[in-house]
C-alpha positions in Angstrom: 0.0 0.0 0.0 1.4 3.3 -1.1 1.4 6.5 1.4 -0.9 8.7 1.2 -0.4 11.9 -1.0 0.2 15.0 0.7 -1.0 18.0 -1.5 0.9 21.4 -1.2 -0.7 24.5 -1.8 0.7 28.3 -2.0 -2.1 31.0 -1.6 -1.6 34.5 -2.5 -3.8 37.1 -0.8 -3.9 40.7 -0.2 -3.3 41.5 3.3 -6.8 40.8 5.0 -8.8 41.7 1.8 -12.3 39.6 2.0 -11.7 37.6 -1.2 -8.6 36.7 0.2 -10.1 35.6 4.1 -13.3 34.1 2.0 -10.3 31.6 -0.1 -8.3 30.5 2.7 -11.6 29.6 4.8 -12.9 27.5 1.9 -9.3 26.1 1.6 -9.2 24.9 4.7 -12.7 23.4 5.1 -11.8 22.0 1.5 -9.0 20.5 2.6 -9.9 19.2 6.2 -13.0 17.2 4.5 -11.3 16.2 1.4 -7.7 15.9 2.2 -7.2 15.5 6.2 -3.5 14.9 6.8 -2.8 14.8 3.7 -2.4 19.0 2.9 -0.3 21.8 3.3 -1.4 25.6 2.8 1.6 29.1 2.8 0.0 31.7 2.8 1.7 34.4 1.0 0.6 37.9 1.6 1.5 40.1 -1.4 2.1 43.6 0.5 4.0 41.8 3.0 6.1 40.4 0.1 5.6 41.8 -3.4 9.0 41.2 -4.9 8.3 37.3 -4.4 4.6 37.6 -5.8 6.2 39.7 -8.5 9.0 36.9 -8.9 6.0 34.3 -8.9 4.4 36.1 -11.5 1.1 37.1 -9.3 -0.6 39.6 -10.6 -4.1 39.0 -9.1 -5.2 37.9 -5.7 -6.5 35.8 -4.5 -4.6 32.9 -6.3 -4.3 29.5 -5.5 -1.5 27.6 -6.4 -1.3 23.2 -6.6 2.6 22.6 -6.3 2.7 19.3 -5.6 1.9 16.9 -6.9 2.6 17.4 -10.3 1.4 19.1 -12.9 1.5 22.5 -10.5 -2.1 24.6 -11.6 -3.7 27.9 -10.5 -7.1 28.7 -9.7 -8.0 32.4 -8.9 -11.1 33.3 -6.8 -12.6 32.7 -3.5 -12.8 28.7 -4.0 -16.1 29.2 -3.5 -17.6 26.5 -5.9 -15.5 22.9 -4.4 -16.4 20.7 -7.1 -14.8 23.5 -9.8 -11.7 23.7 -7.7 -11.5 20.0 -7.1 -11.8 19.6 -10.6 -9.5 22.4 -12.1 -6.9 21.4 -9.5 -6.8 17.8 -10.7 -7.4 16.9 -7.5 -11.1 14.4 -8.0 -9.3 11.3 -7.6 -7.1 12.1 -4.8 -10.7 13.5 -2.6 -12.2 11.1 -3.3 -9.6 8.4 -1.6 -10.3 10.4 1.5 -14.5 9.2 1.7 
């Protein structure tokens, strides 16, 4: 039996913005029903840091990045709509191993 998969996220917000709260709240519920133990989330604020958001190429907020695993995909937005982000993350299969 393999390990699980741990899934590693990078979310890009501005400062305390509500789109940004409203995506990291629906991360984390995301994640701790569809991928407990099996997640990690940085948070990146982009007035705290813009020379790495610049260097990452962020230009809006907030943005969700997949880096691992591979292939590494964006999703901007609130992350409101779970079965779209599931979905556009590539992550159906690896959700659904957690029901």
């Amino acid at each position: 039996m393999s390990p699980p998969v741990t899934v590693q996220f990078r979310l890009y917000v501005a400062g305390d913005a509500p789109h940004g709260v409203e995506a990291l709240a629906n991360l984390t519920a995301l994640c701790r029903e569809c991928l407990p133990d099996r997640h990690a989330i940085e948070v990146v604020d982009v007035f705290k840091e813009p020379k790495r958001a610049l260097a990452d190429g962020v230009f809006l907020t907030p943005l969700l990045v997949k880096q691992s695993p591979s292939p590494a995909l964006q999703i901007v937005g609130t992350l409101s709509q779970r079965a779209v982000v599931l979905r556009v993350l590539g992550l159906e299969a690896v959700a659904g191993a957690a029901s």
